[in-house]
Residue, then its C-alpha position, 0 to 999 in steps of 0.5 A: x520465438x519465445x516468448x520469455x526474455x532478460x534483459x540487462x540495461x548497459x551503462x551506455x544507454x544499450x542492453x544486454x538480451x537472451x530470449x529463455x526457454x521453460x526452465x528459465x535457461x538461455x535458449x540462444x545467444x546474448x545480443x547486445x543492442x545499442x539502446x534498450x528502449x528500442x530493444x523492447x519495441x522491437x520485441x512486441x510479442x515477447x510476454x515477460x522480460x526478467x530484469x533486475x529491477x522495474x524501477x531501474x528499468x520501466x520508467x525509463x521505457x515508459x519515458x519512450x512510449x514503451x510499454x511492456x505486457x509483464x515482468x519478472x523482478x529478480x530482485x524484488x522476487x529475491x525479497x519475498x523468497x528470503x522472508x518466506x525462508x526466515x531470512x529477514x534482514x539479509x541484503x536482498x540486492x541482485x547483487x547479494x543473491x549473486x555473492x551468496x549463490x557462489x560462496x562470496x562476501x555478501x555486499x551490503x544493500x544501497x542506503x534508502x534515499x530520501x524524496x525530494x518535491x518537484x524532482x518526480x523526473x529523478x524518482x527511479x534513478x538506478x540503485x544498486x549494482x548493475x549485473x551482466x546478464x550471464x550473472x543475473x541469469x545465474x540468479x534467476x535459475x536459482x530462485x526458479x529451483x528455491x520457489x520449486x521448494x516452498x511450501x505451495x510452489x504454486x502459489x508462490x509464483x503467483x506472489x512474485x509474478x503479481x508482486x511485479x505486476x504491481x510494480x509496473x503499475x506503481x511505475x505507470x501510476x508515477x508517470x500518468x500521476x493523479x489529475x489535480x487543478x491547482x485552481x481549484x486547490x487554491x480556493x480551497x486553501x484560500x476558503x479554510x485558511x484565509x491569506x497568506x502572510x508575507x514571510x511564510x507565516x500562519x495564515x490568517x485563519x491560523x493566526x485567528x484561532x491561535x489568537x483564541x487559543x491564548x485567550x483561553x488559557x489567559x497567555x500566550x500558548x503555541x497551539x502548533x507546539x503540543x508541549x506548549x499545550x500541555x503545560x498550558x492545560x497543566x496550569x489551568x488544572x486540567x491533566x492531559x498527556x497528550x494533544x490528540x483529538x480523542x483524548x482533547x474532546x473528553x476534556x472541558x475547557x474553552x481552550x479545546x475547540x479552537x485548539x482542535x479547529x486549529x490542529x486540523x487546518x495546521x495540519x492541512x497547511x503543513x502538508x498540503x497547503x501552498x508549498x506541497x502544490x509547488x512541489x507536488x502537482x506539474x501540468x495539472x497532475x500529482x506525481x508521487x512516487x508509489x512503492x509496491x509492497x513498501x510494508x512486510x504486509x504488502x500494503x502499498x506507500x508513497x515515497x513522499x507528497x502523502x498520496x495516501x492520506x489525502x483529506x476529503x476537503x484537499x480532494x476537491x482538487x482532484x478533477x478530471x479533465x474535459x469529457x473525461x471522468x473519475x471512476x472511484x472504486x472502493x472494496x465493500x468489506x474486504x478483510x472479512x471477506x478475505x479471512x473467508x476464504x482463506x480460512x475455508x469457514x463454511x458459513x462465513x464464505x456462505x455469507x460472503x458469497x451471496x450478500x454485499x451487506x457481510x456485517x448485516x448478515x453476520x449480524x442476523x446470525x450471531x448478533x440478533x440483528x445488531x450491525x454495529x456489534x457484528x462489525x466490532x466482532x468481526x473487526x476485532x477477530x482480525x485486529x486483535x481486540x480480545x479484551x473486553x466487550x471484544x473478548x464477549x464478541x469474539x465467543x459469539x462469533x466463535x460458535x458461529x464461525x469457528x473456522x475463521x476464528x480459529x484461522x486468525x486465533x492460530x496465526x496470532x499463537x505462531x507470531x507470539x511463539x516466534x514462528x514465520x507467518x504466512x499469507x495464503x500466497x506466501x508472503x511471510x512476516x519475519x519471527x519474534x525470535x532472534x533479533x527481530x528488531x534489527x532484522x526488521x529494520x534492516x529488511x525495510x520493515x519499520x519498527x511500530x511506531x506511535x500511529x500518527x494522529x491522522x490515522x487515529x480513526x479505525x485503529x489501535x495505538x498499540x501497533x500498526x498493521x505493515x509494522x514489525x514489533x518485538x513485543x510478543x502479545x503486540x506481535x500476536x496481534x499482528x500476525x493475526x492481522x497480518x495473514x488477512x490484510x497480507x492476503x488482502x494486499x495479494x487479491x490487490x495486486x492480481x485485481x490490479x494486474x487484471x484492471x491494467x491489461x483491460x485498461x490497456x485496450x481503452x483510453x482509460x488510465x489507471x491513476x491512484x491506488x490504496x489499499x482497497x481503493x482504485x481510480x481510473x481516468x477514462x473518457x465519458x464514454x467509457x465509464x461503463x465499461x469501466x465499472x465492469x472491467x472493474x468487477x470483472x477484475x474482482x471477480x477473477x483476482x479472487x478466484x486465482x488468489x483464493x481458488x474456487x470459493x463462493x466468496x464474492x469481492x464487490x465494490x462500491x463504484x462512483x463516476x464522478x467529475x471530483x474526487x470528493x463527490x465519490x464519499 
């Protein structure tokens, strides 16, 4: 029996299938089977199914208790190989790789729809047009023989087979969801925020600071509406264009620390106070809808709930379940240690394979001990800050490191010259050149906006790695970032690919990803052996992404009962 099969859902609950020989061929006839759950039940040693799309197909098996080992996503394959072919903006739907394989008109691809609280059970409602399965096979043979002829054929198979790896796992993450006890975040809430006032209005703390807020300024000022805050500090002398924190704390006024105590509670009234626990959290978990690969860089996002920006003090409410613990795991130091191997620098990958500790290490070498000016330098190297006491850093860990630095110096001349740029398993961003905004745009990729004020810390305002840009120096800039967190983002999907298939033989359930950090539920007893599981899964991501290298992935692990014990 093979152990390569498609399947194609029916419109009546069924399935088509063919079970595929090496060349991604039929190698029997299509079946057709009354109910598509017990199509794949019944096919257990079946390794990988190719379909259409994860999100059309797995939630509905998992919704029977079906879960399947690996997959092959026709579509989100068809994403990756058209950026690495310079085709941004193309329609990406397997229908559209069907129209343009026989000369047809290229259908449009289905508007992005909108989240909407409290209906996780409608998240993955099928998009796009259904293929029969004849028809999708045409398409999947094609993109066979178009990775064959990438740059690293290899390596690019790799990409899409952990790319859909990463899309089973976001769809087991939205049905496991996050433990959350609503108890316990209405204490919160209740302790920083006081009553809740008929009507829907401000709390009562809120309307305290507000209260203060207009003593200092003599009127009544509307700290929730920024220019309202402006024109209130224009009037008592004081210029500011803005009502963000770094630039309110450089300014001399009483007005300023309630404003800012005020501006940090709004913010978690808005967007995790009374209501987002309505919507968001059923029977004692948070369903938010992850998307794998939701930015050109890789990086993972949330459809809706704010997942991914959840604050310390709202992180007491995620609490495991009786006998049960959280292991939070976080990457020390992940994007100096990805740009060592993939730029092949003899000493940098010596440094990240033999300390936990990169910056002290970079810092004995080049920055006479200094840690805080290594970490500058290094983080200034991937991010783009060449201006400066960034430009002096950069020269010392030049002569150092010269092979790193040239690595993501060469990356951000391709992105200023309008050349593609790749990760080093191939996922490409799309090129200046051309219209890069609206390719942009309508590949999905968001055009750089303001970073938003909860993201201020550890990042530049002028761009924001997952976005594309226009402008030629800001999108310099982010492709040389984009070849280190884009790389990043591949390690991350292998680690998770490989945590999965461990976690699979335990009663541990993988339950929150970003970007360098992973928490698994587990049972007491299993904690241990998931601390390993979770090194060993490091251990290995690095070593398919990156080859034989020396450069070591550790992380910083706690097992905790409550999210906010882990920092």
């Amino acid at each position: 029996m093979t152990d390569r099969w498609a399947l194609a859902p029916a419109e009546d609950g069924g399935a088509e299938l063919a079970a595929l020989g090496p060349e991604g061929l039929p190698a029997g006839p299509v079946l057709r089977e009354a109910d598509l759950a017990q199509a794949v039940r019944s096919r257990p040693d079946v390794v990988r199914w190719v379909w259409r799309s994860t999100a059309e197909v797995y939630p509905r098996l998992l919704a029977e208790g079906v879960r399947v080992d690996r997959c092959y996503d026709v579509e989100d394959a068809e994403i990756l190989l058209l950026g690495h072919e310079g085709r941004y903006g193309e329609p990406r739907s397997a229908a559209a790789a069907l129209a343009r394989l026989r000369g047809g008109p290229v259908p449009p691809d289905p508007p992005q729809r909108s989240a909407e609280p409290g209906t996780q059970a409608q998240l993955f409602e099928p998009r796009g047009t259904r293929l029969p399965l004849a028809d999708l096979l045409a398409v999947y043979a094609e993109q066979q023989q178009r990775h064959h002829r990438t740059e690293h054929p290899g390596r690019m198979r790799l990409l899409t087979a952990a790319e859909s790896a990463g899309m089973l796992v976001a769809a087991e993450l939205n049905r496991t969801g996050l433990p959350w006890s609503a108890d316990v975040h209405r204490e919160v809430l209740h302790d920083l925020l006081g009553e809740r006032y008929a009507g829907g209005g401000e709390p009562r703390r809120l309307a305290e600071l507000g209260a203060e807020v207009s003593a200092a300024f003599g009127r009544r000022v509307r700290p929730d509406l920024p220019a309202d805050v402006i024109r209130a500090f224009a009037r008592a002398g004081v210029r500011v264009r803005s009502t963000r924190r770094w630039e309110l704390e450089s300014v001399d006024h009483p007005a300023v620390a309630p404003l800012l105590e005020y501006k940090k509670l709004y913010r978690i009234w808005v967007a995790h106070g009374w209501s987002w626990l309505h919507d968001w959290v059923r029977e004692g978990r948070f369903r938010p809808e992850f998307l794998a690969g939701g930015t050109v860089t890789g990086r993972w996002v949330t459809h809706g709930g704010g997942a991914l920006q959840i604050p310390k003090v709202i992180r007491r409410a995620v609490v495991a379940d009786p006998g049960w613990r959280l292991v939070v795991a976080d990457a020390d130091q992940m994007e100096p240690r990805v740009l060592a191997a993939i730029s092949r620098d003899p000493g940098l990958m010596e440094v990240a394979g033999r300390t936990d500790d990169l910056y002290q290490s970079v810092s004995d070498r080049a920055f006479s001990g200094d840690r805080a000016q290594a970490k500058l330098a290094v983080l200034g190297a991937v991010y783009g800050q060449t201006s400066g006491d960034g430009l002096k850093n950069l020269a010392a860990l030049r002569r150092r490191f010269p092979r790193a630095v040239a690595y993501v110096d060469e990356a951000a001349r391709a992105g200023e010259e309008g050349r593609l740029v790749r990760t080093w398993l191939g996922r490409t961003c799309p090129p200046v050149a051309g219209a890069a905004e609206d390719a942009a745009q309508e590949a999905g990729i968001p055009v750089a906006p303001d970073v938003p004020e909860s993201e201020e810390e550890g990042g530049s305002r002028a761009w924001t790695p997952g976005y594309a840009s226009t402008d030629a120096r800001a999108r310099g800039r982010f492709a040389r970032n984009f070849v280190v967190q884009g790389s990043a983002a591949d390690w991350a999907l292998l680690l998770l690919a490989a945590l999965r298939r461990t976690c699979a033989d335990m009663a541990a359930e993988l339950v929150f990803f970003q970007h360098d950090e992973v928490i698994v539920h587990c049972p007491e007893e299993e904690a241990d052996a998931v601390v390993a599981a979770i090194a060993d899964a490091a251990e290995l991501a690095g070593r398919l992404t990156f080859g034989d290298t020396p450069v070591r992935f550790p992380f910083t692990t706690a097992v905790v009962k409550c999210y906010a014990d882990a920092k």
